[in-house]
C-alpha positions as CSV (number, residue, x, y, z in Angstrom):
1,X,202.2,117.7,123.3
2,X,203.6,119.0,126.5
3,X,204.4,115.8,129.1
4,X,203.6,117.1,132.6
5,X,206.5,118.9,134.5
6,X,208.5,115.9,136.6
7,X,208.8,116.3,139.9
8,X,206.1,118.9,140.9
9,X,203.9,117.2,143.5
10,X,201.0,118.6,145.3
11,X,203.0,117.8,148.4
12,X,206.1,120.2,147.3
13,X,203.4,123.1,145.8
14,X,201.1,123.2,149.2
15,X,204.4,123.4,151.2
16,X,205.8,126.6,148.9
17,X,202.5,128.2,149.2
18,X,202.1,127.3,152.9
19,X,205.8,128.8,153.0
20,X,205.1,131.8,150.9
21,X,201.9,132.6,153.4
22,X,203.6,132.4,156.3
23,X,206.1,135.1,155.4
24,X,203.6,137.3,153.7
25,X,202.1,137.2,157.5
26,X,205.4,137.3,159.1
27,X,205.9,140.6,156.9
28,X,202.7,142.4,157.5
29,X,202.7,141.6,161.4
30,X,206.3,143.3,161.2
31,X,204.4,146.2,159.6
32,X,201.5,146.6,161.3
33,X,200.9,149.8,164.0
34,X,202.5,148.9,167.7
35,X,199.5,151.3,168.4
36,X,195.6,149.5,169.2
37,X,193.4,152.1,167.5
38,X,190.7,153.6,169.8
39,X,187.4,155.6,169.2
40,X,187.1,159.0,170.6
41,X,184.9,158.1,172.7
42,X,186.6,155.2,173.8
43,X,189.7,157.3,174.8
44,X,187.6,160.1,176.6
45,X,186.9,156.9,178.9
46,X,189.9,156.2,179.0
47,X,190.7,159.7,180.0
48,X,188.3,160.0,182.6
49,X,189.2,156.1,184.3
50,X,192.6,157.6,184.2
51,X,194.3,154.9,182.2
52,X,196.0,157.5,180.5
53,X,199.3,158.8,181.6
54,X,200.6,160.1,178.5
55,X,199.4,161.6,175.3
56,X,201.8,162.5,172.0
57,X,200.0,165.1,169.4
58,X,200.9,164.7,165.7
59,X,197.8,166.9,164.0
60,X,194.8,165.5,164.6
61,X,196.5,162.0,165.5
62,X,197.1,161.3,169.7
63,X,199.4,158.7,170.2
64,X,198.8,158.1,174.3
65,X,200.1,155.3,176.8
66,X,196.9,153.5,178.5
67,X,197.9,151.8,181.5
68,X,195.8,149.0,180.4
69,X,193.0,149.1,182.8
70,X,194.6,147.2,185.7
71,X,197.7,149.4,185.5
72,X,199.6,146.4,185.2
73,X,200.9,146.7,181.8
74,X,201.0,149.9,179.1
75,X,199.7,149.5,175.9
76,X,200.2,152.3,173.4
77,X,196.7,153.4,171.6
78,X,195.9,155.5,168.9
79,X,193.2,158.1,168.2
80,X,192.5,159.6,164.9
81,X,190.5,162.7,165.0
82,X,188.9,165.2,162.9
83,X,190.8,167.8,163.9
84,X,194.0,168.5,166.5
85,X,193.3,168.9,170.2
86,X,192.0,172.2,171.0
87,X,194.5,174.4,173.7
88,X,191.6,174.1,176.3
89,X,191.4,169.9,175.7
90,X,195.5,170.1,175.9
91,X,195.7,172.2,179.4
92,X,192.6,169.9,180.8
93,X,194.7,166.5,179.9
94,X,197.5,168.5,181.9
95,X,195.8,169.7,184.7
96,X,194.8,166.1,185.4
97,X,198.3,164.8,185.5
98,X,198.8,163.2,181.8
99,X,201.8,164.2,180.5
100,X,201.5,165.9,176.7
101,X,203.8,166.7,174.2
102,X,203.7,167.3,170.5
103,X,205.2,164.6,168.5
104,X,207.7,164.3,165.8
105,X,207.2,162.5,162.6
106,X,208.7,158.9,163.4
107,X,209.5,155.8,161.4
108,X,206.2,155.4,160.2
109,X,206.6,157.2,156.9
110,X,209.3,154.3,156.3
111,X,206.5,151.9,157.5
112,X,204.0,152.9,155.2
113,X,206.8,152.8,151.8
114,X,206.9,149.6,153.4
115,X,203.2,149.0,153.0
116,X,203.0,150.3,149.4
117,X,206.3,148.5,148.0
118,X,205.0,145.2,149.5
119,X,201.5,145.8,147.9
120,X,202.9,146.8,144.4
121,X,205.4,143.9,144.8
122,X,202.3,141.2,145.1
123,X,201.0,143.5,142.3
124,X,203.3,142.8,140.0
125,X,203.8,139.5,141.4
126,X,200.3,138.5,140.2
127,X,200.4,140.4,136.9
128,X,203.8,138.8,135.5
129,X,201.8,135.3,137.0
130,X,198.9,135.9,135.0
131,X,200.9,136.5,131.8
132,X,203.1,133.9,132.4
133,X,201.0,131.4,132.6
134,X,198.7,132.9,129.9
135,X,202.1,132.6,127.0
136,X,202.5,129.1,128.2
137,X,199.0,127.8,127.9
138,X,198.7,129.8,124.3
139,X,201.5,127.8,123.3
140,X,201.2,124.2,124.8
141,X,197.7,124.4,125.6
142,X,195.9,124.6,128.9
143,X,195.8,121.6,132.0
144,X,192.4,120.9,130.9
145,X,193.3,120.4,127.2
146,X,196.1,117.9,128.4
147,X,194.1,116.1,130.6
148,X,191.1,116.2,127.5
149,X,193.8,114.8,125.6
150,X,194.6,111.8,128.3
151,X,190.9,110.9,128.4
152,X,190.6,110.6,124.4
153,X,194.0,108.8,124.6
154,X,192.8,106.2,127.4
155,X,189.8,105.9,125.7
156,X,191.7,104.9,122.6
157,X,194.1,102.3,124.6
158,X,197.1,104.4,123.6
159,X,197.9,104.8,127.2
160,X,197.3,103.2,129.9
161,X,195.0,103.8,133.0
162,X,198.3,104.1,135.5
163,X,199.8,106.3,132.5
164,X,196.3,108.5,132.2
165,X,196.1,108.8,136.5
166,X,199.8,110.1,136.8
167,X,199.2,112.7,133.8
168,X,195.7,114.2,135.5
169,X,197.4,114.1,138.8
170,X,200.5,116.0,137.0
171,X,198.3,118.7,135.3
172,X,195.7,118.6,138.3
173,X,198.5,121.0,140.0
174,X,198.5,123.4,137.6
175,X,194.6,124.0,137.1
Protein backbone atom coordinates (compact mmCIF):
# COMPACT_ATOMS: atom_id res chain seq x y z
CA UNK A 1 0.00 0.00 0.00
CA UNK A 2 0.96 3.48 -0.97
CA UNK A 3 1.31 5.90 2.39
CA UNK A 4 0.10 9.35 1.40
CA UNK A 5 2.84 11.79 -0.04
CA UNK A 6 4.36 13.79 3.17
CA UNK A 7 4.21 17.16 3.02
CA UNK A 8 1.58 17.97 0.44
CA UNK A 9 -1.04 20.16 2.27
CA UNK A 10 -4.13 21.69 0.88
CA UNK A 11 -2.56 24.91 1.95
CA UNK A 12 0.78 24.46 -0.37
CA UNK A 13 -1.63 22.84 -3.52
CA UNK A 14 -4.30 25.91 -3.36
CA UNK A 15 -1.32 28.38 -3.31
CA UNK A 16 0.48 26.54 -6.55
CA UNK A 17 -2.80 26.57 -8.35
CA UNK A 18 -3.68 30.12 -7.15
CA UNK A 19 0.04 30.84 -8.41
CA UNK A 20 -0.30 28.87 -11.68
CA UNK A 21 -3.78 31.05 -12.39
CA UNK A 22 -2.49 34.08 -11.87
CA UNK A 23 0.25 33.77 -14.46
CA UNK A 24 -1.91 31.92 -16.93
CA UNK A 25 -3.96 35.47 -16.57
CA UNK A 26 -0.88 37.57 -16.46
CA UNK A 27 -0.01 35.73 -19.81
CA UNK A 28 -3.19 36.07 -21.73
CA UNK A 29 -3.76 39.83 -20.64
CA UNK A 30 -0.04 40.30 -22.19
CA UNK A 31 -1.64 38.72 -25.30
CA UNK A 32 -4.74 39.98 -25.69
CA UNK A 33 -5.49 42.88 -28.69
CA UNK A 34 -4.50 46.62 -27.34
CA UNK A 35 -7.41 47.20 -29.86
CA UNK A 36 -11.53 47.30 -28.16
CA UNK A 37 -13.33 45.61 -31.06
CA UNK A 38 -16.31 47.68 -32.47
CA UNK A 39 -19.38 46.79 -34.61
CA UNK A 40 -19.73 48.45 -37.98
CA UNK A 41 -22.21 50.18 -36.92
CA UNK A 42 -20.79 51.18 -33.91
CA UNK A 43 -17.82 52.77 -35.75
CA UNK A 44 -20.03 54.54 -38.48
CA UNK A 45 -21.15 56.45 -35.20
CA UNK A 46 -18.15 56.84 -34.31
CA UNK A 47 -17.40 58.27 -37.71
CA UNK A 48 -20.14 60.54 -37.86
CA UNK A 49 -19.60 62.02 -33.76
CA UNK A 50 -16.19 62.49 -35.15
CA UNK A 51 -14.36 60.49 -32.53
CA UNK A 52 -12.30 59.29 -35.19
CA UNK A 53 -9.12 60.85 -36.22
CA UNK A 54 -7.39 58.09 -37.74
CA UNK A 55 -8.06 54.90 -39.52
CA UNK A 56 -5.25 52.08 -40.56
CA UNK A 57 -6.59 49.51 -43.49
CA UNK A 58 -5.21 45.90 -43.34
CA UNK A 59 -8.01 44.01 -45.82
CA UNK A 60 -11.06 44.12 -44.58
CA UNK A 61 -9.62 44.87 -40.87
CA UNK A 62 -9.62 49.01 -39.81
CA UNK A 63 -7.47 49.60 -37.10
CA UNK A 64 -8.68 53.56 -36.11
CA UNK A 65 -7.81 55.91 -33.14
CA UNK A 66 -11.28 57.07 -31.32
CA UNK A 67 -10.75 59.96 -29.38
CA UNK A 68 -12.78 58.41 -26.73
CA UNK A 69 -15.93 60.33 -26.77
CA UNK A 70 -14.78 63.31 -24.58
CA UNK A 71 -11.62 63.72 -26.67
CA UNK A 72 -9.78 63.35 -23.55
CA UNK A 73 -8.07 60.20 -24.12
CA UNK A 74 -7.41 57.86 -27.53
CA UNK A 75 -8.34 54.42 -27.44
CA UNK A 76 -7.34 52.29 -30.36
CA UNK A 77 -10.61 50.16 -31.86
CA UNK A 78 -10.90 47.55 -34.13
CA UNK A 79 -13.39 46.79 -36.93
CA UNK A 80 -13.57 43.55 -38.75
CA UNK A 81 -15.53 43.71 -41.90
CA UNK A 82 -16.68 41.62 -44.69
CA UNK A 83 -14.89 43.09 -47.04
CA UNK A 84 -11.98 46.14 -47.38
CA UNK A 85 -13.15 49.75 -47.55
CA UNK A 86 -14.42 50.69 -50.82
CA UNK A 87 -12.29 53.84 -52.65
CA UNK A 88 -15.50 56.03 -52.25
CA UNK A 89 -15.80 55.00 -48.16
CA UNK A 90 -11.72 55.70 -48.10
CA UNK A 91 -11.95 59.43 -49.96
CA UNK A 92 -15.27 60.19 -47.63
CA UNK A 93 -13.14 59.31 -44.28
CA UNK A 94 -10.54 61.79 -45.93
CA UNK A 95 -12.66 64.49 -47.01
CA UNK A 96 -13.84 64.67 -43.43
CA UNK A 97 -10.43 65.15 -41.90
CA UNK A 98 -9.52 61.43 -40.64
CA UNK A 99 -6.35 60.62 -41.55
CA UNK A 100 -6.03 57.00 -43.64
CA UNK A 101 -3.39 54.82 -44.49
CA UNK A 102 -2.93 51.26 -45.37
CA UNK A 103 -1.28 49.25 -42.78
CA UNK A 104 1.49 46.83 -42.63
CA UNK A 105 1.38 43.51 -41.12
CA UNK A 106 2.60 44.14 -37.39
CA UNK A 107 3.54 42.01 -34.41
CA UNK A 108 0.41 40.34 -34.31
CA UNK A 109 1.33 37.25 -36.39
CA UNK A 110 4.01 36.79 -33.38
CA UNK A 111 0.97 37.40 -31.04
CA UNK A 112 -1.18 34.90 -32.37
CA UNK A 113 2.06 31.93 -32.42
CA UNK A 114 1.86 33.17 -29.01
CA UNK A 115 -1.81 32.27 -28.64
CA UNK A 116 -1.50 28.82 -30.32
CA UNK A 117 1.90 27.70 -28.46
CA UNK A 118 0.31 28.70 -25.07
CA UNK A 119 -2.93 26.72 -25.97
CA UNK A 120 -1.01 23.56 -27.16
CA UNK A 121 1.26 23.98 -24.13
CA UNK A 122 -1.97 23.60 -21.63
CA UNK A 123 -2.76 20.89 -24.17
CA UNK A 124 -0.22 18.91 -23.59
CA UNK A 125 0.01 20.00 -20.14
CA UNK A 126 -3.40 18.30 -19.46
CA UNK A 127 -2.76 15.23 -21.57
CA UNK A 128 0.74 14.18 -19.90
CA UNK A 129 -1.53 15.10 -16.45
CA UNK A 130 -4.11 12.74 -17.38
CA UNK A 131 -1.74 9.91 -18.15
CA UNK A 132 0.29 10.51 -15.39
CA UNK A 133 -1.89 10.31 -13.00
CA UNK A 134 -3.78 7.47 -14.76
CA UNK A 135 -0.07 4.99 -14.54
CA UNK A 136 0.04 5.92 -10.99
CA UNK A 137 -3.42 5.01 -9.90
CA UNK A 138 -3.12 1.63 -12.14
CA UNK A 139 -0.31 0.80 -10.11
CA UNK A 140 -0.91 1.92 -6.42
CA UNK A 141 -4.49 2.32 -6.71
CA UNK A 142 -6.74 5.30 -6.78
CA UNK A 143 -7.37 8.13 -3.50
CA UNK A 144 -10.65 6.50 -3.05
CA UNK A 145 -9.21 3.00 -2.80
CA UNK A 146 -6.69 4.24 -0.16
CA UNK A 147 -9.06 6.06 1.73
CA UNK A 148 -11.61 2.55 1.26
CA UNK A 149 -8.72 0.93 2.61
CA UNK A 150 -8.43 3.41 5.84
CA UNK A 151 -12.09 2.99 6.57
CA UNK A 152 -11.87 -0.99 6.55
CA UNK A 153 -8.66 -0.60 8.51
CA UNK A 154 -10.28 1.86 11.27
CA UNK A 155 -13.03 -0.26 11.31
CA UNK A 156 -10.78 -3.22 12.15
CA UNK A 157 -8.81 -1.12 15.05
CA UNK A 158 -5.65 -1.50 12.95
CA UNK A 159 -5.22 2.13 12.95
CA UNK A 160 -6.24 4.62 14.66
CA UNK A 161 -8.90 7.39 14.28
CA UNK A 162 -5.99 10.36 14.29
CA UNK A 163 -4.06 7.72 11.96
CA UNK A 164 -7.40 7.18 9.52
CA UNK A 165 -8.19 11.46 9.66
CA UNK A 166 -4.50 12.36 8.54
CA UNK A 167 -4.54 9.52 5.64
CA UNK A 168 -8.23 10.91 4.11
CA UNK A 169 -6.96 14.37 4.63
CA UNK A 170 -3.56 13.19 2.69
CA UNK A 171 -5.40 11.46 -0.24
CA UNK A 172 -8.45 14.07 0.02
CA UNK A 173 -5.82 16.32 -2.12
CA UNK A 174 -5.39 14.14 -4.68
CA UNK A 175 -9.18 13.22 -5.51
Amino acid sequence: MREPIEGTSPTKLALALGGGLLALVALLSALAPHEMPVSEEQFTDLIEAGDITIIEVEGPLLFATSAGGGGSENRPVLVDRRRPPSAEEISRWKVSGILVSERRATGSDLRDTTWLLTIVALLLFGVWQLISQARRHRQDGSPREHIERAESELRDGKISREEFEKRVSAYSVEL
